[in-house]
N, C-alpha and C positions, 0 to 999 in steps of 0.2 A: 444408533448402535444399541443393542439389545442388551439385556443384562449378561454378563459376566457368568460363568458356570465355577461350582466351588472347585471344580478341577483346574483351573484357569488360574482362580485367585491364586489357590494354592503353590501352583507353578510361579504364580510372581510375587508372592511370599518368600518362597525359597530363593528364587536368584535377586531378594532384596535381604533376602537372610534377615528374615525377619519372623517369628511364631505369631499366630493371630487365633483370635478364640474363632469359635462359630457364631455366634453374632456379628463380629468384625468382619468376618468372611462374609457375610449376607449385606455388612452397611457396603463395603468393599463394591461386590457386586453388582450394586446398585448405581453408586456413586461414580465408579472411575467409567462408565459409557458417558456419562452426563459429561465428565471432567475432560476425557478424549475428544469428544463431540465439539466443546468449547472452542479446546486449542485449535480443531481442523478450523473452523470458524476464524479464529484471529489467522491463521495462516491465509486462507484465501481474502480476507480483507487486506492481508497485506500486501501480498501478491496484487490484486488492483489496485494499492494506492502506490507499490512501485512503478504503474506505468498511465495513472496520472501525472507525477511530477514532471512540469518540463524542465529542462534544461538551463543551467545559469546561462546566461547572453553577457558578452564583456562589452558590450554595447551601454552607453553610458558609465562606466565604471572609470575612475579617475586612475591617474598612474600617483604611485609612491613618491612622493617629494619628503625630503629631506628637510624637516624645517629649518630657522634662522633663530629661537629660540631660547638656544642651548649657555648654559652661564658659565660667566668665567672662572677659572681657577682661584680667584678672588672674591669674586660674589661665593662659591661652594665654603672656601674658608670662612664669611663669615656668618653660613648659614649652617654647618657643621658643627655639632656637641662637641666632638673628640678632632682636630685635624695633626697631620706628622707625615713629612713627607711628602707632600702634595696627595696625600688618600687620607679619603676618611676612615676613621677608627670606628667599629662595633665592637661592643662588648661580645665575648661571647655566649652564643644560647646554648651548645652544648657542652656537659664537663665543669671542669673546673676552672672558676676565675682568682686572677691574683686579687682584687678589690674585696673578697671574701673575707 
C-alpha cells in the first residue's frame, strides 16, 4: 500500500478526534500503509492455518470415570482447620470478619 495522502490522515484524525501537527501527519502517512500491510499479512496466515488444523478424532480418547478416591466425612474432619456441621468452615475473604 502506498503512502497515505495528508487529506486521508486528516480525515482519520478527525473520525479518531484526534489534532495532529504536520510532521505527525507525515510520520502518520508513512507508517499506517506499513501497519495496514502487516495486519492483511496476519489475516491471511490465519486464514491458512485455519484449514490446516485437523479435526479432534474421539478415537482413542477414554470415557469419564468417576473415581473411588473420594474421603470420608471423617477423614475431611480431621483434615479440616475449622469443621461444624458436617462442612468445613472458611474464614471469610471478603468484608468483615468476627475474629478481627
Amino acid at each position: 500500500m502506498s503512502a497515505l495522502t495528508p487529506e486521508e490522515i486528516s480525515h482519520l484524525a478527525k473520525l479518531a478526534r484526534i489534532s495532529l501537527s504536520d510532521a505527525e501527519q507525515k510520520q502518520y502517512s508513512e507508517q499506517l500503509p506499513e501497519i495496514l500491510d502487516f495486519v492483511d499479512q496476519l489475516q491471511k496466515a490465519k486464514a491458512q492455518e485455519s484449514h490446516d488444523i485437523p479435526a479432534v478424532s474421539q478415537e482413542g480418547l477414554r470415557e469419564d470415570e468417576v473415581g473411588s478416591d473420594s474421603l470420608s466425612l471423617e477423614q475431611l474432619e480431621k483434615l479440616a482447620p475449622y469443621w461444624q456441621d458436617n462442612q468445613v468452615e472458611v474464614p471469610p475473604v471478603f468484608g468483615e470478619s468476627d475474629d478481627a
